[in-house]
C-alpha positions in Angstrom: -63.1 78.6 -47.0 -61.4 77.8 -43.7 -58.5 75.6 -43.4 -58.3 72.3 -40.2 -55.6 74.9 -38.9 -57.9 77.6 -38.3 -60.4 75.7 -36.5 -57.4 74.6 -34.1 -56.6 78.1 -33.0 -59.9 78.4 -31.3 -58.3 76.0 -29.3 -54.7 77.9 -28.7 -54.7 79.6 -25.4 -54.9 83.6 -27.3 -58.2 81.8 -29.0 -61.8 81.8 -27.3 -62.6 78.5 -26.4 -59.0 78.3 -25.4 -59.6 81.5 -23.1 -62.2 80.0 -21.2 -60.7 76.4 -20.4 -57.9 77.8 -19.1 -59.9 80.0 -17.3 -62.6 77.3 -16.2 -59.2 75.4 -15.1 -57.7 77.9 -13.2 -61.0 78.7 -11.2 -61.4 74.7 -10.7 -58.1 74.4 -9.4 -58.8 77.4 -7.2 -61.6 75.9 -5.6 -59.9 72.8 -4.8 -56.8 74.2 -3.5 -59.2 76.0 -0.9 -61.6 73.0 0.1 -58.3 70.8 0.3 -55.8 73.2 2.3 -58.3 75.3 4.1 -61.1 73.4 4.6 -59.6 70.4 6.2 -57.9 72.1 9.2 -61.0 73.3 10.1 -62.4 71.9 13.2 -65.7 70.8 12.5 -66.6 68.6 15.6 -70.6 68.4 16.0 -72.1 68.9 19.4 -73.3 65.2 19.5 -69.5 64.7 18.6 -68.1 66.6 21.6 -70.7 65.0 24.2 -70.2 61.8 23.3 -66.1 62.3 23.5 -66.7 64.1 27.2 -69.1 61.1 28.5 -66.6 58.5 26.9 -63.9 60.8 28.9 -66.0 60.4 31.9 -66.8 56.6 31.8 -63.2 56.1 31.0 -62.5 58.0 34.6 -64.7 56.1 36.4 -63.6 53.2 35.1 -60.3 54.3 36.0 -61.5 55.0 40.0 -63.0 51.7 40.4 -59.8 50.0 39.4 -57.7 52.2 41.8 -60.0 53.1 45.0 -58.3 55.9 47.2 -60.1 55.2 50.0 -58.8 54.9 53.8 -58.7 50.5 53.7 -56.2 51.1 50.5 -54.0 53.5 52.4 -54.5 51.6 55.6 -53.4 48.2 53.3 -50.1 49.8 51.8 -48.5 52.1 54.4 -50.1 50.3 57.6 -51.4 53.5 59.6 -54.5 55.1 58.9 -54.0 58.4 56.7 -53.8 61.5 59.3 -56.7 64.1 57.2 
């Protein structure tokens, strides 16, 4: 007949169940470590992602023109000559 202790070493980490929780653990952690370190400095920027950053880059620059023309009536308005090209 066994005693309550003997059932608690398959628990210990030198006993089997023990064995393989630490060793479940450790791969757990593992994983984790990788998906949390590695993973998330990758850049994983979609196609769709990047086009619709360079159009919002390229509405932002003609935005930008419109606001500040560089045509010959702005340089003529500023400096009082037209520009000599």
């Amino acid at each position: 007949m066994k005693n309550g202790s003997d059932y608690i070493n398959y628990l210990s980490p030198t006993g089997l169940i023990g064995f393989w929780v630490l060793f479940i653990g450790l791969l757990f952690t593992g994983i984790m470590f990788y998906f949390v370190f590695f993973r998330f400095n990758e850049d994983d920027v979609s196609y769709k992602d990047k086009e619709r950053k360079k159009l919002e880059e390229e509405n932002q620059k003609t935005k930008i023109a419109k606001l500040y023309p560089k045509g010959k009536y702005w340089y003529k308005f500023f400096f009082g000559t037209s520009p000599s090209v």
